[in-house]
Residue, then its C-alpha position, 0 to 999 in steps of 0.5 A: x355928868x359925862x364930858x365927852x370930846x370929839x376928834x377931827x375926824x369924828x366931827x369931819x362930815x354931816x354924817x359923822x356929826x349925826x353919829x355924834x348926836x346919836x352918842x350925846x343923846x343915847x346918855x342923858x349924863x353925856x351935858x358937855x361935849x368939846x369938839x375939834x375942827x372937822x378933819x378928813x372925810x378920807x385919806x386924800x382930804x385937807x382938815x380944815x385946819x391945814x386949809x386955815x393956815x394956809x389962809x392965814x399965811x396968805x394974808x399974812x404975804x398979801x396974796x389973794x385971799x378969797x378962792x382960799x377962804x371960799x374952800x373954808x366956807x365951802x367945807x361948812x356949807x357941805x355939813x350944813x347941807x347935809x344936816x338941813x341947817x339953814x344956811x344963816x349959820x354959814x355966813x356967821x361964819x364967812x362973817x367970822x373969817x372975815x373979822x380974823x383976817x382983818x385982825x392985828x398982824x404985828x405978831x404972826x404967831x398970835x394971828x396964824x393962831x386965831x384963824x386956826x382957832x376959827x375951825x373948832x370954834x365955828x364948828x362948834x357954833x355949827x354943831x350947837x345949831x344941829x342939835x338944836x334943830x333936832x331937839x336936842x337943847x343945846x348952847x354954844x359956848x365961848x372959851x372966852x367965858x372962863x378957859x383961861x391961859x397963860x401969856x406969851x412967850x411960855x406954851x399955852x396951858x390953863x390957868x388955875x382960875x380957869x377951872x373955877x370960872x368953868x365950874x359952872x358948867x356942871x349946873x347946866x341944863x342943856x348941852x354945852x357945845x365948847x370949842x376945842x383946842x384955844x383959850x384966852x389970856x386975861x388981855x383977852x389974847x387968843x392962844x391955841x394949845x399945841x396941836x390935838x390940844x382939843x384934848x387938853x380942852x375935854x380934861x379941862x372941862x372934865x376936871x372943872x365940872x369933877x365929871x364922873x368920866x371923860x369920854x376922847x371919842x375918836x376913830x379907834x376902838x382902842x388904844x393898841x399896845x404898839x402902833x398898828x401901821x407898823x405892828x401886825x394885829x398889836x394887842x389890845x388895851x382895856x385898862x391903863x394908868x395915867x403914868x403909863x398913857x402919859x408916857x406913851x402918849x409922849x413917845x408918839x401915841x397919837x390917840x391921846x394928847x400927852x398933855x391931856x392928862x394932867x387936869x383930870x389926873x390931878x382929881x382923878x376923873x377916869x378917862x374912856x378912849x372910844x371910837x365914834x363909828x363903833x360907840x358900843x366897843x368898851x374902847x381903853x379906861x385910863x385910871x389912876x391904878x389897876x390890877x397887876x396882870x402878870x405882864x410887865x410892859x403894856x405898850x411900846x411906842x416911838x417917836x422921831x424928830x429928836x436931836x443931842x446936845x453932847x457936850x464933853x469936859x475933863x472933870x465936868x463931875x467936879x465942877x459946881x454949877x455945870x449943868x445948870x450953866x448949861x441948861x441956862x443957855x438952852x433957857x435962853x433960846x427958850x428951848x425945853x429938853x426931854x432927857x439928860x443921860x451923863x457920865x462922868x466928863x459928859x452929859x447929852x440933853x435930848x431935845x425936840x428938833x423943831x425947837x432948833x434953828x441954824x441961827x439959835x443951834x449955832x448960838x447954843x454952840x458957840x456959847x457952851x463952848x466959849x462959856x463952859x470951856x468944853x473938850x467938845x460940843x456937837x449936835x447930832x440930828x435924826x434921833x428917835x426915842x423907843x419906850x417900853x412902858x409898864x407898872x409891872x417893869x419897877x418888880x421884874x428882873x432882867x427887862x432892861x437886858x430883853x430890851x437891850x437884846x432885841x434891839x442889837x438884834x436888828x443891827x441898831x445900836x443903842x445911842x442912849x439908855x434912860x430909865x425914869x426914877x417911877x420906873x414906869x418907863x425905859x426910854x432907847x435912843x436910836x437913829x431914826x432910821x431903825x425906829x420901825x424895825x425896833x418897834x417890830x423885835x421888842x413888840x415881838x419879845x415882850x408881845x409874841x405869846x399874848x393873846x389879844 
């Protein structure tokens, strides 16, 4: 059995949707298929999802709501139209909408997330129709039949039993259609996982059912070695490990969800990343180990949006208990951190900035300050973290200088160096504002003599 999932883009219009069936029906193996929310027919459209928040935050605020649930409808109607479905389909859906917005808004979180859902769910239920209507078997189901997740307030992830209640699936006859990116509680409380989490859905079902392969289809052949908006005709990748994608996915590679990984990493379901408009591509096979190929580093990639804690203390090596204090406040403003790079009498914690607030940054300083008698204590914003990903780097000598050589070649100066201990990974913080030109010199010094 193949689970295969669809992007955004790729279940965007009527006619990308046809070029899903024809991918699902040309591999009678291909029985569970995961699909996103539509998302743009071009470079100036709206992905439904936005058009979904937008709403729910009208609701939320009291405004008029229908011209903005029409555009909702009207972005179904347009497929459906062009698929020849009766339109019976899309007043399930204007009924769905319906129903959502009337639902508890106490807990503006919890509501924003149930009209974002409705986009993967009701095109999924739209999708289900089609193949139906061209004889391709097919039944929609619910994540409510068995994905579920964790409560509130930790992020959203599947629980163990999940995987049992949907392994099932794998007996089915027809095609399964499942909506992506959503799940339930078992107070049966809708919770979306974070953004492009329709990717996490696909490993969950590949995984549940021990799939023989996850296809990700989406709008690329490949994965590229660096980041073709900023690096000219960057070098393919055919075959990569699941550490290697991990870390890179983590660090801005957008093709992949970074937490996608783990599910069918864990039973070792290999991944194929393939393009929906050119479905014969071999496209790039993430598996647990592959053949050295004499080059150390198989990507690079970065991303921006970070912020350091620094936090300085005379003799802060010698005090028991330190960095769990401090780790402990950050916990208590329930903010996760990326890296911790330290010395002697100081230690950095690099965290997402859109976890921080005036009101819980100023907290987080106030409290290291007053509760763990710091020397100093800033928070410094506009960080982006380059990483140089590889199995090959663990067995090669003088990477880390080549690295470090290139960058302080564009002017930039390295804010923070950390190296995890697989030594898949080296990581660079940098001013977000060098990030590109980073990018640029280190592809061109581990990248420059490779043939595509």
């Amino acid at each position: 059995m193949i689970v295969c999932k669809f992007g955004g883009t790729s279940v965007a219009s009527a006619e990308q949707i046809q070029k899903v069936a024809n991918i699902v029906k040309s591999n009678p193996a291909r029985k569970i298929v995961a699909v996103s929310a539509p998302g743009k027919r071009s470079s100036d459209d709206i992905k439904v999802t936005d058009l979904l928040i937008d709403l729910s935050n009208a609701a939320l605020n009291n405004d008029d709501i229908e011209q903005k649930l029409q555009k909702v409808v009207t972005r179904y109607q347009a497929i459906a139209d062009g698929l020849a479905l009766d339109y019976a389909i899309c007043d399930v859906i204007a009924e769905d909408l319906r129903e959502r917005l009337q639902g508890d808004k106490s807990n503006e979180e919890l509501f924003i997330d149930n009209l974002k859902a409705s986009g993967e769910d009701n095109n999924a239920k739209l999708i289900a129709a089609y193949f139906n209507s061209i004889d391709m078997p097919a039944r929609y189901v619910s994540p409510k039949e068995g994905l579920v997740v964790n409560d509130l307030p930790e992020r959203t992830f599947a629980l163990p039993e999940a995987y049992s209640n949907l392994a099932p699936l794998k007996d089915t006859k027809e095609i399964i259609v499942f909506p992506g990116f959503f799940g339930y509680t078992k107070a049966g409380i809708l919770r979306t996982f974070d953004r492009g989490g329709s990717d996490i859905t696909g490993s969950i079902l590949a995984a549940a059912v021990e799939a023989e392969l996850y296809e990700n289809f989406t709008d690329v052949d490949c994965v590229f070695s660096a980041n073709p908006k900023v690096v000219n005709d960057p070098v393919e990748i055919k075959e990569i490990t699941y550490r290697e994608m991990r870390e890179l996915s983590y660090a801005g590679f957008s093709v992949f969800h970074d937490e996608a990984l783990m599910p069918v990493y864990k039973i070792g379901v290999p991944v194929n990343i393939k393009n929906t408009n050119n479905p014969s591509a071999p496209g790039t096979r993430i598996v647990p180990n592959r053949p050295a190929t004499g080059r150390p580093v198989t990507g690079i990639s970065a991303d921006s949006g970070f912020s350091t804690l620094y936090v300085s203390k005379y003799l802060m090596n010698r005090e028991v208990g330190f960095g769990r204090k401090l780790l402990q406040i950050l916990e208590d403003e329930n903010i996760s951190y990326e890296h911790t790079p330290s010395g002697l009498d100081d230690i950095s914690v690099i965290m997402r900035s859109n976890q921080l607030t005036v009101e819980n940054e100023a907290r987080i300083l106030a409290r290291v300050k007053n509760e763990l008698s710091a020397d100093d204590v800033q928070m410094r914003h506009g960080f982006s973290m380059i990483v140089i990903v590889g199995e090959g780097m663990r067995n090669n000598t003088g990477l880390a200088a080549r690295a470090a050589t290139a960058i302080s070649k564009t002017g930039a100066n390295i804010e923070m160096i950390n190296q995890g201990s697989s030594e898949v990974s080296l990581v660079f913080g940098v001013l977000q504002e060098f990030e590109n030109q980073i990018l640029q010199a280190l592809y061109g010094e581990f990248f420059a003599h490779v043939q595509a």
